[in-house]
C-alpha positions in Angstrom: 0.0 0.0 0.0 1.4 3.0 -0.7 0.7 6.0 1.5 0.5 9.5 1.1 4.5 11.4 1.3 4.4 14.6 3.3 7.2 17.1 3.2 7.3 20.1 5.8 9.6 22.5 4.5 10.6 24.4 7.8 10.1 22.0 10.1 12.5 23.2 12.8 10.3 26.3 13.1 8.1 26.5 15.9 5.0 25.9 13.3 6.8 23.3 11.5 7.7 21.1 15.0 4.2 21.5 16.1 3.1 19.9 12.6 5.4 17.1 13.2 4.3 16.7 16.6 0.6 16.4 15.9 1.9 13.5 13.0 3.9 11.9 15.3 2.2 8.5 15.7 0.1 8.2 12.7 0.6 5.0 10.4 -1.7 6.8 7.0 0.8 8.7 5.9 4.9 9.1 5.5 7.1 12.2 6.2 10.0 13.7 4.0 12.7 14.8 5.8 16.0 16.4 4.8 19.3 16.2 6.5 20.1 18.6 8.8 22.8 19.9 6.0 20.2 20.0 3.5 17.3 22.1 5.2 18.8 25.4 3.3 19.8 24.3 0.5 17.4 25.3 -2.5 18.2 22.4 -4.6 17.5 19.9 -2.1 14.2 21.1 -0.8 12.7 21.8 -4.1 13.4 17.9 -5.2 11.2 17.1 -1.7 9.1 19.2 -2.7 8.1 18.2 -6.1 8.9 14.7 -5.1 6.0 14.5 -2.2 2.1 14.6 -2.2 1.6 17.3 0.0 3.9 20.3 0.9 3.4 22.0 4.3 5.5 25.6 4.0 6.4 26.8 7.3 8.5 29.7 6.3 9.0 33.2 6.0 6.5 35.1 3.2 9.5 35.5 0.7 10.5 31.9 1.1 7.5 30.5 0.6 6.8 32.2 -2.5 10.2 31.2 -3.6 9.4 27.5 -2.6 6.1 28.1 -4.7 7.7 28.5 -7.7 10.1 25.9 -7.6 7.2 23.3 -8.1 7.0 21.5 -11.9 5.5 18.6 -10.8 1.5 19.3 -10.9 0.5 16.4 -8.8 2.0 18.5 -5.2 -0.3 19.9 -3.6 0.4 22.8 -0.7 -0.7 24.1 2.5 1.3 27.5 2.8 1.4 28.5 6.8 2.7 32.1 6.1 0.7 34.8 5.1 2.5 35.2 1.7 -0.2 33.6 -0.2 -3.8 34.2 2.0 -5.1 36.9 0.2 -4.2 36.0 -3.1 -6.7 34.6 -6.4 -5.7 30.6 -7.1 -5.6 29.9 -3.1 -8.2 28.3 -1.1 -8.3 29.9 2.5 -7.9 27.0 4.8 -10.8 28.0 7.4 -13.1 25.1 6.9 -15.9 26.4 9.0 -15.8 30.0 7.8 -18.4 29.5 5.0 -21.0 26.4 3.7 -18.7 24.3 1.0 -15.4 25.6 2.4 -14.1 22.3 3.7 -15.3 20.8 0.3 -13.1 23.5 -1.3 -10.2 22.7 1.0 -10.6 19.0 0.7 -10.0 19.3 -3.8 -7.7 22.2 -3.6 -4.2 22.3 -5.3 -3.3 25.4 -3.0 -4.2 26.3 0.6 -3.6 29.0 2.8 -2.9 28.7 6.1 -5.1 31.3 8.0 -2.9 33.4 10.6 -3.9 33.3 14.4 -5.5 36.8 14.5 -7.5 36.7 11.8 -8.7 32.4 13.2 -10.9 34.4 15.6 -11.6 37.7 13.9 -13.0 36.2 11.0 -14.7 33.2 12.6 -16.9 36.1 14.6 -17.4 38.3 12.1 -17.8 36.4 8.9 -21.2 34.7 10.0 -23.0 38.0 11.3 -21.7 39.9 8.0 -23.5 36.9 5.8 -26.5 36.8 7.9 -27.0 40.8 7.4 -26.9 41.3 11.0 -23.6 43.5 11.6 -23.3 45.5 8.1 -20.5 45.0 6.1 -19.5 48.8 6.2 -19.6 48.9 10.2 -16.3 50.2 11.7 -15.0 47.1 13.2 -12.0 47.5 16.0 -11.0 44.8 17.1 -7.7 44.1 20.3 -6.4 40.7 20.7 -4.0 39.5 23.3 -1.6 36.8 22.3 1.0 34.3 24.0 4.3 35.4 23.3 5.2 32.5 20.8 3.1 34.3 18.2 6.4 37.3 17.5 8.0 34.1 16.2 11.6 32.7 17.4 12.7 37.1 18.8 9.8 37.0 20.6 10.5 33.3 22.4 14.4 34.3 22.7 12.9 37.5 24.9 10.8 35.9 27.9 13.1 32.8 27.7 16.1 33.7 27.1 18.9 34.8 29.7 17.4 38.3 30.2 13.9 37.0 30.4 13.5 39.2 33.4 13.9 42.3 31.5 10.7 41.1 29.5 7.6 43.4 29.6 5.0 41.5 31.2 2.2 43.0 28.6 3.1 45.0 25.3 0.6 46.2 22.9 2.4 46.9 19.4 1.0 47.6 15.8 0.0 51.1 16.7 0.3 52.5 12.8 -2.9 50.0 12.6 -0.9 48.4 9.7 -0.3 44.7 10.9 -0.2 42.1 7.9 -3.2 40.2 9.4 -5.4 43.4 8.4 -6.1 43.0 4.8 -6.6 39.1 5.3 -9.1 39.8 8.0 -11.3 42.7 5.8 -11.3 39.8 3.0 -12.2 36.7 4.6 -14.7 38.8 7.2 -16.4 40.1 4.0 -16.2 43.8 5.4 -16.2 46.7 3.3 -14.5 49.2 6.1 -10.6 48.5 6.7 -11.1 47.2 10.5 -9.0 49.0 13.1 -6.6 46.3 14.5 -4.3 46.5 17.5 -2.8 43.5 19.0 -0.8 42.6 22.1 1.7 39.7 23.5 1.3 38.8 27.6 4.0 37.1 29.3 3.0 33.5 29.0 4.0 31.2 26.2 0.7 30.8 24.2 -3.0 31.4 24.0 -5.5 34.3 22.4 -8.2 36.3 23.5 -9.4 38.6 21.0 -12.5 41.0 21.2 -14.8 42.7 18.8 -17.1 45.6 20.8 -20.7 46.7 19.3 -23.1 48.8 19.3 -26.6 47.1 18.8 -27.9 50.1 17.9 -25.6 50.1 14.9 -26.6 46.8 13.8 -29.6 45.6 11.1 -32.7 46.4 12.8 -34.5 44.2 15.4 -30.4 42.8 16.3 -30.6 41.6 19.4 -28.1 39.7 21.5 -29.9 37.0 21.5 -30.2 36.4 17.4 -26.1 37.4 17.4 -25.8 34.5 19.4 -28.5 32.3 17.4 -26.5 33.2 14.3 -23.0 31.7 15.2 -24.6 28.7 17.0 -26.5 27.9 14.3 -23.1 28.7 11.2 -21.4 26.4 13.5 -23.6 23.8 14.3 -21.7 20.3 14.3 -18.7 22.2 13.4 -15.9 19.7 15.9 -13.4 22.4 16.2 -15.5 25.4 16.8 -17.9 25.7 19.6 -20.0 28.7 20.7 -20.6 29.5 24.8 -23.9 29.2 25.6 -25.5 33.0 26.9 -25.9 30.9 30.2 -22.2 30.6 30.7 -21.3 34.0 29.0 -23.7 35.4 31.4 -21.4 34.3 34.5 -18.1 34.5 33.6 -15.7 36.9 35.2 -12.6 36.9 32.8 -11.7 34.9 29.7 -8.5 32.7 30.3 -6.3 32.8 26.8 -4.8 29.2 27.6 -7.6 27.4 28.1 -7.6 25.7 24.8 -3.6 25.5 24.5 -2.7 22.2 23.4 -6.0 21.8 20.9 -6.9 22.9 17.5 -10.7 23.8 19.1 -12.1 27.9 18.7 -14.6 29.0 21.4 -16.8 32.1 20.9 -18.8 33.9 23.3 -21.2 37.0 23.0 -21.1 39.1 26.3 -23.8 41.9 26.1 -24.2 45.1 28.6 -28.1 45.5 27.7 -28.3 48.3 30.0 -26.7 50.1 27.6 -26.9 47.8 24.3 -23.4 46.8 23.9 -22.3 43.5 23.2 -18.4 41.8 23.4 -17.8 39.2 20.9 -14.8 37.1 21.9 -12.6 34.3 21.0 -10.1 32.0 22.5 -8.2 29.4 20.7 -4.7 28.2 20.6 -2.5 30.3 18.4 0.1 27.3 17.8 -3.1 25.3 17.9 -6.2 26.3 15.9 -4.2 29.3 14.8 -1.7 27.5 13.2 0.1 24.0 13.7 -3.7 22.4 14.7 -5.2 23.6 11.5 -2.6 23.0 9.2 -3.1 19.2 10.7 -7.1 19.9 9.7 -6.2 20.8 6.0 -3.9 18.1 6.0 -6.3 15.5 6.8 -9.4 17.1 4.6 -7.1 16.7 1.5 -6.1 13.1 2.4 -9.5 12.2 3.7 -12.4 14.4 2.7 -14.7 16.4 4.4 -15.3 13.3 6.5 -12.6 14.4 9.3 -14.9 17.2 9.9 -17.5 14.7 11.7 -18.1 14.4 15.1 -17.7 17.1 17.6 -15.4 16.6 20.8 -15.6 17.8 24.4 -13.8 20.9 25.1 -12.3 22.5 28.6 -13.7 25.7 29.9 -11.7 28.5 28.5 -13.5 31.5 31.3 -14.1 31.6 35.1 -17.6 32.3 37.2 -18.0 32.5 40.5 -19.6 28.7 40.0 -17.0 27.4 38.0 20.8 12.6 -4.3 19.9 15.3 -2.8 17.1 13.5 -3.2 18.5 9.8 -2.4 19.7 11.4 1.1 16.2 12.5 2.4 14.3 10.4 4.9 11.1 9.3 4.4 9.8 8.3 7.9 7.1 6.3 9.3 4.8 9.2 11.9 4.9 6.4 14.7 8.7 6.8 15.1 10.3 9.9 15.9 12.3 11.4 12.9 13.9 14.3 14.8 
C-alpha cells in the first residue's frame, strides 16, 4: 500500500515542529525529511518538494513564494502557513468552518492558505453575522487581541526565555500604525467593506489568544438583538468539531476569559457578552495560536485533502476557557514512518 508522502519544509520552526508533533504516531501517511545539511539548500528542498504529495510551507512570506515556484510537478499539492499567499486569487483559505462548502473546497484544492492566528478568531466572529445581514459589512469594526508570546515568532520566544527573560515586559501592545499584515486578510475573509482598526498585544506566558470585537446594537440591522447574534453563530457552526460557541448561560457568569484554556487543541470558542443596560455586546474568541491558529489547522487541511470532508465529523468535548463564581539530494532525504520519531 502506498501512502501519502508529506514534506514540511521548515520543520525546525516552531510551526513546523508542532506539525510534526501532531503527526507523530500516525501509520496513514509518511514524512519527507531532509538532513540537517540540506534544510537550506534550495536544490535539495525543491526535489522534496516536487517529489512529495503534500507540501506543508512553514517559512517566511519571501521563502515560501520562492518554494512556490520551484514546483514543476502538478500532482504537489500545498498548504502555505505564512501569510504570503492568504489573500491572493488561485488559493483556497484553509478555514473550513468559515463558509457552507469551504471544507469541500479545502478537501480538492491544489493550494491552501494557512489562516494566521489573529484573523482564526476575527473572521470566525465576524464572517457569519456579515452573511447573515446582521452587523453590516460597512460597520467600523475594531478589534484588540491579546496573544501568548510565541506568536512574535523565534525574537519574541528568545525575549521571555532567554537569559534576560526578566527584563521582558509582562504585557506590550504593538502595531500602533494599525498596519499589521493580518489586516487586509481579516477585511477579505470577514467580507467587510471598512478596513477594520486592528491593535494587537503579546502577555508574558507562552501561548494562547483572547481577542475581542465591541458593538453597538444600535448600529446593527434592525431588530439585532443579542440573542439572534448569538442564534447566528450557534447555528453557522452547528456540528462544526473544532468550533464551539458559549452558551449566553455561561457568557452570562463569567468573570474573565482565560487565553490558555484551549492550548494544546486545534478547538475555537466564541462567546457573546452583552451590557443590555446600555446595548453593547463583546464578541470574543479564544483558541490556541500554535493550535487552531496554526500548527492544529494546518493538521485539519492536512487530513481534509487526504480524507475528505469526513474528518470534519463528530464534535469533541472541550475545557472551559472563562471563570464564574460557579466554576541525491534527493536519495539522502528520509522518508519516515509518523509512529517513530524522525527528529
Amino acid at each position: 500500500m502506498r501512502y501519502p508522502l508529506v514534506f514540511i519544509d521548515g520543520d525546525q520552526g516552531t510551526t513546523g515542529l508542532q506539525i510534526h508533533e501532531r503527526l507523530r504516531g500516525r501509520d496513514d501517511l509518511r514524512l519527507l525529511t531532509l538532513p540537517a545539511g540540506q534544510r537550506k539548500d534550495a536544490r535539495a528542498r525543491a526535489d522534496a518538494i516536487n517529489g512529495c504529495d503534500i507540501a506543508i510551507l512553514c517559512l517566511p512570506d519571501s521563502a515560501a513564494r520562492e518554494a512556490v515556484t520551484s514546483i514543476v510537478n502538478p500532482a504537489v499539492r500545498v498548504i502555505d502557513a505564512s501569510s504570503a499567499h492568504r489573500t491572493q486569487p488561485g488559493w483556497t483559505y484553509g478555514f473550513p468552518e468559515m463558509a457552507a462548502g469551504q471544507a469541500q473546497r479545502i478537501a480538492g484544492a491544489l493550494r491552501v492558505s494557512n489562516p494566521g492566528c489573529y484573523p482564526t478568531g476575527a473572521i470566525g466572529l465576524l464572517r457569519p453575522l456579515v452573511e447573515a445581514g446582521l452587523l453590516p459589512h460597512d460597520y467600523p469594526i475594531a478589534i484588540h487581541a491579546v496573544s501568548g508570546y510565541s506568536g512574535g515568532g523565534r525574537t519574541a520566544v528568545d525575549t521571555y526565555e532567554g537569559p534576560e527573560a526578566t527584563r521582558a515586559l509582562p504585557f506590550q501592545v504593538y502595531g500602533l500604525d494599525l498596519a499589521h499584515k493580518h489586516t487586509p486578510e481579516i477585511q477579505q475573509h470577514a467580507g467587510l467593506a471598512r478596513r477594520p482598526a486592528f491593535v494587537p498585544a503579546y502577555g508574558a506566558f507562552r501561548q494562547g489568544i483572547v481577542l475581542t470585537v465591541a458593538l453597538e446594537l444600535d448600529l446593527l440591522a434592525s431588530g439585532t438583538d443579542v440573542g439572534r447574534l448569538h442564534a447566528c453563530l450557534l447555528d453557522h457552526y452547528a456540528g462544526a468539531r473544532h468550533v464551539e460557541v458559549m452558551p449566553l448561560a455561561e457568557s452570562a457568569a463569567a468573570t474573565h476569559l482565560d487565553p490558555q484554556a484551549l492550548n494544546g487543541t486545534n478547538d475555537l470558542r466564541l462567546g457573546v457578552f452583552a451590557n443590555r443596560k446600555h446595548g453593547q455586546v463583546l464578541l470574543a474568541a479564544v483558541f490556541d495560536n500554535l493550535g487552531k491558529g496554526a500548527s492544529g489547522a494546518a493538521v485539519q487541511n492536512l487530513d481534509l485533502m487526504l480524507a475528505g470532508v469526513a474528518a470534519e465529523a463528530t464534535p469533541a468535548p472541550r475545557p472551559p476557557c472563562w471563570d464564574s463564581p460557579r466554576r541525491s539530494r534527493r536519495s539522502t532525504a528520509v522518508i519516515a514512518s509518523t509512529s517513530t520519531p524522525s527528529h
